[in-house]
C-alpha positions in Angstrom: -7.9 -51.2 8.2 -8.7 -50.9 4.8 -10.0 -54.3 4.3 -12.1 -53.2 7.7 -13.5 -50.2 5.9 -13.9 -52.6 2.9 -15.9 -54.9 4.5 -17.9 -52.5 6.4 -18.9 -50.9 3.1 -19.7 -54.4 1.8 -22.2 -54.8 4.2 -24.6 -52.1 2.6 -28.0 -53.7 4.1 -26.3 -53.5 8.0 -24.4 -50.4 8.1 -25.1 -48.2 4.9 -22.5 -45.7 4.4 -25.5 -42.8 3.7 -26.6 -43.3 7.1 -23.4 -42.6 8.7 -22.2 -39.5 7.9 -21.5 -37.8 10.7 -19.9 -40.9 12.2 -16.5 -40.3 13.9 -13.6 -42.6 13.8 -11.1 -43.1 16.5 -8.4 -45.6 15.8 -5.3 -46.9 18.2 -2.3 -47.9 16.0 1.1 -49.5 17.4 4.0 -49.6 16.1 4.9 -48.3 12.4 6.5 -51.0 10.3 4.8 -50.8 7.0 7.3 -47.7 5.8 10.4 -49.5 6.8 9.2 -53.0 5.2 8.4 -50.7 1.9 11.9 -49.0 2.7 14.0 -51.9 2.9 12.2 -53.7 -0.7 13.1 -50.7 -2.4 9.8 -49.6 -3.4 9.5 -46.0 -5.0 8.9 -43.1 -2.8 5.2 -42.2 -4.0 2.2 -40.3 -2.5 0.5 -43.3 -2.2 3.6 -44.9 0.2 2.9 -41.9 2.2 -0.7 -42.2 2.1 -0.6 -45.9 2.7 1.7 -45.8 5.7 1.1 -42.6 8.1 -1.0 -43.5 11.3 -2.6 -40.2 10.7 -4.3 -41.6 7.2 -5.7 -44.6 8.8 -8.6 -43.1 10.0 -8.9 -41.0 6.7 -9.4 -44.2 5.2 -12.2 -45.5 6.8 -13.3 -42.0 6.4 -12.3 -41.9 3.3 -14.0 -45.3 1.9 -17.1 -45.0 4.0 -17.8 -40.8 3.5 -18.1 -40.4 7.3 -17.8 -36.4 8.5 -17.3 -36.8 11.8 -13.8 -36.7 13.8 -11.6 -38.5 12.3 -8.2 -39.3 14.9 -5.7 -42.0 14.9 -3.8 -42.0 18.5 -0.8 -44.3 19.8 -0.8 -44.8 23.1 1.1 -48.1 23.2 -0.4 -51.3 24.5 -3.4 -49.0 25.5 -4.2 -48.0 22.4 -7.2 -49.6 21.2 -9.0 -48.8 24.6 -7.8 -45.4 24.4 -9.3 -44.7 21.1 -12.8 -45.8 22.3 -12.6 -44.1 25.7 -11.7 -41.0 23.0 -14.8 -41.9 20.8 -17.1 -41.9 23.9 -16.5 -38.8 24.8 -17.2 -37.7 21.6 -20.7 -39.1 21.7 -21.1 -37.0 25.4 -20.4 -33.8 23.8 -22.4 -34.8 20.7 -19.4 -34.1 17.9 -20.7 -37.5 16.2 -24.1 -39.7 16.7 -22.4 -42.9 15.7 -18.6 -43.7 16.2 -16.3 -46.4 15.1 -13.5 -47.3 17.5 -10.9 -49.8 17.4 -7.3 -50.8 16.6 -4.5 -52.4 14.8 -1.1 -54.1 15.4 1.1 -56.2 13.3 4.3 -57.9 13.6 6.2 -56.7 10.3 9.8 -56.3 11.5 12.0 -59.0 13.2 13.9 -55.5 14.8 11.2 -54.5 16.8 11.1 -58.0 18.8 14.5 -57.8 18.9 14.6 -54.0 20.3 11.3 -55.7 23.0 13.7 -58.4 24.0 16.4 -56.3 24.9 14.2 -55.0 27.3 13.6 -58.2 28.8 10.3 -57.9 28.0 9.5 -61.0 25.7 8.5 -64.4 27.3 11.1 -66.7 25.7 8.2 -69.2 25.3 6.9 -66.2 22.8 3.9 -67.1 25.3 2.0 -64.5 27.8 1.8 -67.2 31.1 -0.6 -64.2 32.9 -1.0 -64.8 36.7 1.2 -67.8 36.4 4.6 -68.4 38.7 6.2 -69.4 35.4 5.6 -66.1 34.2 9.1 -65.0 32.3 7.6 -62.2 29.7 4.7 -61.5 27.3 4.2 -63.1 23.8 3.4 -60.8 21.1 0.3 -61.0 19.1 -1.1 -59.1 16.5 -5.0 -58.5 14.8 -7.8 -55.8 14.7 -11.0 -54.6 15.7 -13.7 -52.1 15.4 -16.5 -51.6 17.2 -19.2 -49.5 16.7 -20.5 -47.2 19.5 -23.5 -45.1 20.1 -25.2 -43.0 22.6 -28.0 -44.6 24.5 -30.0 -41.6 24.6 -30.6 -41.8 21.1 -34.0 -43.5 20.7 -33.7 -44.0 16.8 -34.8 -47.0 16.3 -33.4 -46.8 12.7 -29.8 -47.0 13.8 -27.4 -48.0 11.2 -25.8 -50.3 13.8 -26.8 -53.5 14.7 -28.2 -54.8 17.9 -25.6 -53.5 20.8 -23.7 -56.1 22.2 -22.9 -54.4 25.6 -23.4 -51.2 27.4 -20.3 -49.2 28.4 -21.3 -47.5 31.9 -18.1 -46.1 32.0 -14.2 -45.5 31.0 -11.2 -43.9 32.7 -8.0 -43.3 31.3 -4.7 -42.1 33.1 -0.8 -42.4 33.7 1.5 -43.7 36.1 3.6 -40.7 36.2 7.5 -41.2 37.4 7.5 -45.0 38.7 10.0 -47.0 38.9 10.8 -46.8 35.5 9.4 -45.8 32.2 7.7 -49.3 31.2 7.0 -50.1 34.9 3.4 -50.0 36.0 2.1 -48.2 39.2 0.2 -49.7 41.7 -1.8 -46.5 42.9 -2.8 -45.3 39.6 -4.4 -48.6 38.7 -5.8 -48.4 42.0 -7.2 -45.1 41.1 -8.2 -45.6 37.5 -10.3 -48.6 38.6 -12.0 -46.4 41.4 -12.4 -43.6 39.0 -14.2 -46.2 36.2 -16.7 -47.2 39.1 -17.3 -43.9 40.2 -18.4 -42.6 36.9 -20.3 -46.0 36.5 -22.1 -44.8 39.4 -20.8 -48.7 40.6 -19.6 -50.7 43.8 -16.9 -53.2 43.7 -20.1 -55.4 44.7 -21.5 -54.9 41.5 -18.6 -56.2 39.3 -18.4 -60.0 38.7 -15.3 -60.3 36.7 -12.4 -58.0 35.3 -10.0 -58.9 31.7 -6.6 -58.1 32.8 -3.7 -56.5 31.0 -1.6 -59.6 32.4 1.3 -59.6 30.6 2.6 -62.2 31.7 5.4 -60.2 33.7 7.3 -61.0 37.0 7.2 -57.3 37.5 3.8 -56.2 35.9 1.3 -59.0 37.2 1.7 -58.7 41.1 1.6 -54.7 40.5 -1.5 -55.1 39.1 -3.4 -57.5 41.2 -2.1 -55.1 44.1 -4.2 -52.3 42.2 -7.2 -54.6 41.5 -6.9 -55.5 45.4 -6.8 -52.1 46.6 -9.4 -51.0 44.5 -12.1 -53.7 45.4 -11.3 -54.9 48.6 -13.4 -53.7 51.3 -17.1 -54.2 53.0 -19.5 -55.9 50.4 -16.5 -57.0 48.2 -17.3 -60.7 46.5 -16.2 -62.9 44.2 -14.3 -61.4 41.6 -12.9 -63.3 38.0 -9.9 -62.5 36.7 -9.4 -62.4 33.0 -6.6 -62.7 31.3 -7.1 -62.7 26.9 -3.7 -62.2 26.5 -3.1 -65.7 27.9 -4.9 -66.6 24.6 -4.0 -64.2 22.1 -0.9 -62.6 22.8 0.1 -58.9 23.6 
């Protein structure tokens, strides 16, 4: 994230770091391997190992590097994170703690034990591959990267805004929990059901009006028929159509 906040500063012209300082962060971290990796090369136990490896100084970072005021919040909510941390940074711009926020996330594979710990769950394809939607489906395959996006209230009418030209309008995000299923990593079919509804309610949207969704298809005997039973019940009905299915993690790992 720092070469993110790096190469954000770098380009002054786009997005100049006076222009943003009221500019919240919100940033979705998993897993938290850099302190063992330091831990297990011996390196000495300095301020800057702590600083360089709590999930609660990534944000201060960007923060930090870019001189940005507003909310500043690092959040782990597992595979969800990322999403998390910009449905977190939207509601930010609706109560108007921050004009302008930056919301993203991280993951990297740094430790052989954590796929070892995932596999033991039964979890991992053994292809290391996510085959989403697929009958050979036997597990997800891990992937890792970043992203930030930059967010911003539509009622704003600046034409000045530091950001560039949006990309995409977000009507609408929901976020919620299965609550006791089946087991703690198993997915519920009702509350995906009921997240998608609540996302199209607050979109003020039909199932009609949707023309594709991007999956979390994992790749999963277990996950992938819950979830298509969720999309199902939340979009069949009168004036249903076509609907594509996306699955990125097909592409780029979990």
């Amino acid at each position: 994230l720092e070469c993110a906040a790096a190469a954000l500063a770098a380009s002054a012209p786009l997005v100049p770091a006076s222009s943003l300082p009221g500019a919240g962060v919100f940033i979705g971290c998993v897993f938290h391997e850099y302190y063992a990796v330091l831990d297990a090369a011996g390196a000495p136990q300095t301020a800057a190992a702590l600083t360089g490896t709590g999930l609660h100084f990534l944000a201060g970072r960007i923060c930090y590097t870019l001189s940005l005021t507003g909310p500043c919040v690092a959040l782990d909510t597992a595979c969800s994170s990322s999403l998390v941390a910009a449905h977190a940074g939207g509601a930010a711009l609706e109560r108007g703690d921050a004009g302008v926020v930056l919301a993203g996330g991280v993951s990297l594979m740094l430790l052989p034990e954590t796929a070892a710990r995932l596999a033991a769950l039964a979890a991992l394809s053994v292809e290391g591959r996510c085959r989403s939607l697929d009958a050979a489906a036997n597990g997800y395959g891990r992937g890792e990267g970043c992203v930030l996006l930059g967010l911003a209230a539509t009622v704003d009418p600046a034409p000045s805004s530091p950001l560039l030209p949006p990309l995409a309008l977000v009507a609408a995000t929901a976020v919620n929990q299965a609550g006791r299923s089946s087991g703690l990593t198993a997915p519920s079919g009702p509350a995906q059901a009921a997240l998608l509804g609540a996302a199209l309610a607050r979109a003020h949207a039909a199932p009609a009006d949707v023309g594709s969704l991007a999956l979390h298809g994992t790749g999963t005997p277990l996950g992938d028929p819950i979830e298509i039973g969720g999309v199902g019940a939340a979009y069949a009905g009168a004036g249903a159509g076509p609907l594509a299915l996306l699955a990125p993690k097909a592409g780029w790992g979990h």
